[in-house]
C-alpha positions in Angstrom: -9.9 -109.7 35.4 -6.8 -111.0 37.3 -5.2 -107.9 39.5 -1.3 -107.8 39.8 0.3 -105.7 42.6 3.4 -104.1 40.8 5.7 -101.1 39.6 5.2 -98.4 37.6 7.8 -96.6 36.4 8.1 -92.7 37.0 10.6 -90.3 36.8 13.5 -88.5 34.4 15.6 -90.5 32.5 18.4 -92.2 34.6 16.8 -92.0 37.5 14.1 -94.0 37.7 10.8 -93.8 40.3 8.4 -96.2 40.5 4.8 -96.4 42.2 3.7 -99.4 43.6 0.6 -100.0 42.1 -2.7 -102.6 42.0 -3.4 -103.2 37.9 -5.2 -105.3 35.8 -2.7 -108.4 34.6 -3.8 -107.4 30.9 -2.6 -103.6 31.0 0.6 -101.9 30.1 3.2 -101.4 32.4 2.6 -97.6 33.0 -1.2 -98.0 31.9 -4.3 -97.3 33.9 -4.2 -98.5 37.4 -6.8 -99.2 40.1 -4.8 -97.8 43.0 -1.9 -96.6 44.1 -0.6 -98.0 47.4 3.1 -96.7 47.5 6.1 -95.6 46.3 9.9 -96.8 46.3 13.1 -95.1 45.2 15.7 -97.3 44.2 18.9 -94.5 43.4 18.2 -92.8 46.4 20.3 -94.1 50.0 19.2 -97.5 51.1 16.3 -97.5 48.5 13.9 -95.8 49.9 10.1 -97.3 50.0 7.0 -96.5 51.2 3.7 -99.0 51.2 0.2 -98.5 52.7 0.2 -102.0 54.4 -3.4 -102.1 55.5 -4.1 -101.5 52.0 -1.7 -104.0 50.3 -3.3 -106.7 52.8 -6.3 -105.6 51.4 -5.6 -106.7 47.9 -4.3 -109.6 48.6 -7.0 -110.8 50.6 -9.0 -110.0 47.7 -7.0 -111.7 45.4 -4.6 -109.8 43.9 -0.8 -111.7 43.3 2.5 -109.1 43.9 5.6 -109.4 41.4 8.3 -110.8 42.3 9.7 -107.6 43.4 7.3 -106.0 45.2 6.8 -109.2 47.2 10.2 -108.4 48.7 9.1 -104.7 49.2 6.2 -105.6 50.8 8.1 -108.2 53.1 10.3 -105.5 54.2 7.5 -103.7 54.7 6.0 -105.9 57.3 2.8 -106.7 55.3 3.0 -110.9 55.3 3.8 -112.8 58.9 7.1 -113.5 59.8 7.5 -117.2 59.1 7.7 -119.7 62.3 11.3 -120.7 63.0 11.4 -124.2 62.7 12.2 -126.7 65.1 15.1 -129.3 65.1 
């Protein structure tokens, strides 16, 4: 059982929600989920997000691989190191 870190999509018709979310690879896109570590808002101003870190880290050290998205959310977020700025 390989765990993704993704969305899930809530919310009314034309304005979307989505839940960020720790899932098995295997299951549907709004499906059963193991957790639930955050939210993000993408209509509302300067698309809005929220994401346990500590959590997120969690997963990851554990094995679990974020979509391409939510690797951008969670680098926002603060959750991976900043990279080292290289030297010339």
């Amino acid at each position: 059982m390989s765990l993704k870190i993704r969305l899930k999509r809530v919310g009314r018709k034309n304005q979307p929600a989505y839940r960020i979310v720790v899932a098995d690879s295997e299951s549907p896109r709004d499906g059963a989920v193991v957790a639930e570590i955050g939210h993000y808002s993408p209509r509302s101003k300067g698309a809005q997000f929220d994401v346990n870190v500590e959590q997120a880290r969690s997963w990851i050290a554990k094995g679990a691989t974020p979509s391409e998205t939510v690797e951008s959310l969670l680098k926002k977020a603060g959750c991976f190191p900043a990279p080292a700025p290289k030297q010339a």
